[in-house]
C-alpha positions in Angstrom: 13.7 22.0 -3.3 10.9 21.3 -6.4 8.7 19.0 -5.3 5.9 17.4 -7.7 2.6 15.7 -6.2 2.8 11.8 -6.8 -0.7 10.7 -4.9 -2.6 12.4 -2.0 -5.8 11.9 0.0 -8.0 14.5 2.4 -9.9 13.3 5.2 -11.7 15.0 7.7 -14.1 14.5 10.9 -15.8 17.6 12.6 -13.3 19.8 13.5 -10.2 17.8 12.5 -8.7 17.2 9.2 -5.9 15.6 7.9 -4.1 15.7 4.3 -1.5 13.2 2.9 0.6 13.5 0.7 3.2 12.0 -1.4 5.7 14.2 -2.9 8.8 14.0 -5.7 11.9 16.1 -5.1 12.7 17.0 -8.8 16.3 17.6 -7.7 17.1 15.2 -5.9 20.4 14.8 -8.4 21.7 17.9 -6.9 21.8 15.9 -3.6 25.6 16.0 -2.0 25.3 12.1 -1.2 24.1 10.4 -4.7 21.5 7.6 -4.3 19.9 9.8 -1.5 15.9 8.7 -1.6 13.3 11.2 -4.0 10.2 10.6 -2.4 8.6 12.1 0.7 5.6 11.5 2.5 4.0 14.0 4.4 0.8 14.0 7.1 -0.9 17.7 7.9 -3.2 17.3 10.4 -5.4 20.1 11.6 -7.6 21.2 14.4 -9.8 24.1 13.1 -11.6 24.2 16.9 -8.0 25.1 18.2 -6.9 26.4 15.4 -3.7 24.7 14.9 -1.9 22.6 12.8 0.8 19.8 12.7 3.3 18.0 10.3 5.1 15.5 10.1 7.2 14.1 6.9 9.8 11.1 6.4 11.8 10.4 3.3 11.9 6.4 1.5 13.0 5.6 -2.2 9.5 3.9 -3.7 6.2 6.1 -3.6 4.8 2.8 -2.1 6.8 2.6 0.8 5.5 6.4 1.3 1.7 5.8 1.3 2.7 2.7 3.9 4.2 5.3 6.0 1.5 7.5 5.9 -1.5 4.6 5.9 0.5 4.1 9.1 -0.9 7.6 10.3 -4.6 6.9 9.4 -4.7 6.9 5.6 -6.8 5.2 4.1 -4.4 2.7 1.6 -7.2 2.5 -1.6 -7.8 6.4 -1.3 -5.1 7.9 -2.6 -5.3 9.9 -5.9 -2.2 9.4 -8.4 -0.6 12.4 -9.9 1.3 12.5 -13.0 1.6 10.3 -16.6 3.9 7.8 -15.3 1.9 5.0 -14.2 2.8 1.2 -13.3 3.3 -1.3 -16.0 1.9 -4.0 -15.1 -0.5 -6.3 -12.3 2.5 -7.6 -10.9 4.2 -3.8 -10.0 0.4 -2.6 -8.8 0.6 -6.2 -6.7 4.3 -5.6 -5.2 3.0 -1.7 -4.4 -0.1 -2.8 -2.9 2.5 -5.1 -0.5 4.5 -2.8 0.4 1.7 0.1 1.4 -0.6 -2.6 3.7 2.6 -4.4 5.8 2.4 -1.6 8.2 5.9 -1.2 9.8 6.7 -4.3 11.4 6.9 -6.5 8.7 9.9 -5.3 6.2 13.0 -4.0 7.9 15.1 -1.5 5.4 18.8 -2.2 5.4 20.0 -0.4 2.2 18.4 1.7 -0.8 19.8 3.5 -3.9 17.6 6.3 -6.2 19.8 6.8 -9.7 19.6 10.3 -11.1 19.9 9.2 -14.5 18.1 6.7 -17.3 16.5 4.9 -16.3 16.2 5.7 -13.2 16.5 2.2 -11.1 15.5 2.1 -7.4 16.6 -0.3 -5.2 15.8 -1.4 -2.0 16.8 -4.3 0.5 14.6 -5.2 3.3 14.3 -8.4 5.7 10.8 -9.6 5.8 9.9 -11.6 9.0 6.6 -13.2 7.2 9.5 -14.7 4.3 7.4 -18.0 2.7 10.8 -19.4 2.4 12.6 -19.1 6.2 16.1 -19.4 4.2 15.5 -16.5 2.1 14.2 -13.6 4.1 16.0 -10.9 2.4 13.9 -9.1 -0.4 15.3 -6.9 -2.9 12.8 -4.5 -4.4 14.0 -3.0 -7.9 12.0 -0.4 -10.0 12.8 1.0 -13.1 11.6 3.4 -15.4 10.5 2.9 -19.0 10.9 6.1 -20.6 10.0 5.9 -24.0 6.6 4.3 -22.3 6.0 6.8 -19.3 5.5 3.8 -17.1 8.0 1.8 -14.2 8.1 -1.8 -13.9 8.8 -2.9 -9.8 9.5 -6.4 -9.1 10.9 -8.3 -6.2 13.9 -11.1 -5.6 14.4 -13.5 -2.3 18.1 -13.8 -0.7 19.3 -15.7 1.7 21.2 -12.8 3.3 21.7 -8.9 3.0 25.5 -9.4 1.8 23.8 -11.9 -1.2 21.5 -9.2 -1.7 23.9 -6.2 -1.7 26.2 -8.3 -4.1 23.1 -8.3 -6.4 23.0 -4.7 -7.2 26.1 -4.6 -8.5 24.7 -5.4 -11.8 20.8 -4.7 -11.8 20.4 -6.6 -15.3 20.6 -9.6 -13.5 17.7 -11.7 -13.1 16.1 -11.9 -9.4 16.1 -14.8 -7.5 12.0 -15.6 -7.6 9.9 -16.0 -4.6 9.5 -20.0 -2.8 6.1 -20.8 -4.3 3.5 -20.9 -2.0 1.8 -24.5 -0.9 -1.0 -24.2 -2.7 0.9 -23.1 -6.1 2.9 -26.2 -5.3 0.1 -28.3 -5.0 -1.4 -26.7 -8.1 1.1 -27.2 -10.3 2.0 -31.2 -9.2 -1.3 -31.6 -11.5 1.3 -30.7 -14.4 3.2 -33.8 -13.9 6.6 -34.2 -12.4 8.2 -32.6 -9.7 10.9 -30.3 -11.5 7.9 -29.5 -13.9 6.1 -28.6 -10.7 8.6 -26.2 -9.2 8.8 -24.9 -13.0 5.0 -23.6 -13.1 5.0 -22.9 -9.3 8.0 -20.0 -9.4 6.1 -18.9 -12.7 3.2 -18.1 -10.6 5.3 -16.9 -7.6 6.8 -14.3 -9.5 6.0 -14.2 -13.0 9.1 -12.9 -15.6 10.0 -9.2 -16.1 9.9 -9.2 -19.5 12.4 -7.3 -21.9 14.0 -4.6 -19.5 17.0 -2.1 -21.3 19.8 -2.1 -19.7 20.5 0.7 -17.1 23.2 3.0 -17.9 25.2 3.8 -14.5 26.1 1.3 -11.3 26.6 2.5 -8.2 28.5 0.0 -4.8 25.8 -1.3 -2.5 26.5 1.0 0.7 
C-alpha cells in the first residue's frame, strides 16, 4: 500500500499524545472491488508514562469525511495541516467540507459511495441527513471532482427525496444536482426581489450557488 499525507494534526497533554492523520492510498486502482474508498483516517494515541501506544484507522471516500471521523476522537477540526498542491476550488467546496468534518456522527448516515481510478477522478457519496431543511428531501448526494489541468477539486452537494432517486443520479454525474430547499431567511431575503417564482429563483442561488463549467468525466460505474 503507498499512502501520501493529505492533512494531519499533533496534540499532546503531559504524558499523553495523540497524532491524526489523513492518508491517500496511491493504489487504490489496484483494489479487487473498483470504487473501493482512497482515503484513511488514522488516530495514534500514546502514553509515554506507560509506554504504550494505540491505533485505530477507518476508511471513507472524501478527506472531509476523514477529519470528521477523527475530530470524532478529539481533533481539533480547524487544526489540521493540508498536504499536497491539490487544494479546493472554491468557498462553496471549503463550506460543504467544513459540513461534513463538524456533524459528528449522528447527523449523515452513508448508504452508498464510489472513488473512480481514472480522470477525473469523481467521488460520490449518498447519505441521509436527519437535520434535511426540506423534510421531503433528506437524501444528499455529495460529488467531488478533480480539475486536473488546475490541481484543485470542486465538491458540491444535491437533495433527493430518496436513496433509489439518488442512486439513479449517479448514473450520469454530468447532470445537474438537485439544489438545496432555501433556507427561511434566504426566502424572506429574496421576496424583497419581487415575485414569488423570482423569489425561489435567488433563494436556490444562495442555497447552492452553480458549479460552474465542469468537463465531462470519462467512465460510469452502476450505483451499488
Amino acid at each position: 500500500m503507498d499512502l501520501d499525507a493529505m492533512s494531519e494534526q499533533h496534540r499532546a497533554d503531559g504524558d499523553l499524545s495523540s497524532s491524526y492523520y489523513v492518508l491517500y492510498n496511491c493504489a487504490h486502482m489496484h483494489n479487487d472491488v473498483p470504487g473501493l474508498p482512497a482515503m484513511v483516517a488514522v488516530r495514534v494515541e500514546r502514553d509515554r508514562a506507560a509506554g504504550t501506544f494505540e491505533v485505530d484507522s477507518a476508511w471513507h471516500p472524501l478527506a472531509a469525511l476523514s477529519e470528521g471521523w477523527l475530530v470524532q476522537r478529539g481533533a481539533d477540526p480547524a487544526a489540521f495541516a493540508r498536504h499536497g498542491a491539490i487544494l479546493p476550488a472554491d468557498q462553496e467546496t471549503e463550506r460543504i467540507e467544513a459540513l461534513l468534518r463538524n456533524s459528528g456522527d449522528k447527523r449523515f448516515t452513508l448508504h452508498d459511495d464510489y472513488s473512480f481510478d481514472s480522470e477525473p477522478y469523481d467521488i460520490w457519496v449518498i447519505a441521509s441527513d436527519v437535520s434535511a431543511a426540506d423534510p421531503a428531501r433528506p437524501v444528499r448526494v455529495f460529488h467531488d471532482r478533480r480539475q486536473i489541468d488546475a490541481d484543485t477539486y470542486t465538491l458540491r452537494e444535491g437533495h433527493f427525496a430518496s436513496v433509489e432517486d439518488a442512486r439513479a443520479w449517479t448514473t450520469d454525474l454530468d447532470t445537474p444536482l438537485p439544489p438545496a430547499a432555501p433556507s427561511p431567511s434566504a426566502r424572506a431575503a429574496a421576496a424583497l426581489f419581487g415575485t414569488s417564482a423570482a423569489a425561489a429563483g435567488w433563494a436556490r442561488a444562495v442555497s447552492n450557488p452553480p458549479p460552474g463549467a465542469w468537463p465531462p468525466s470519462t467512465g460510469r460505474a452502476p450505483a451499488r
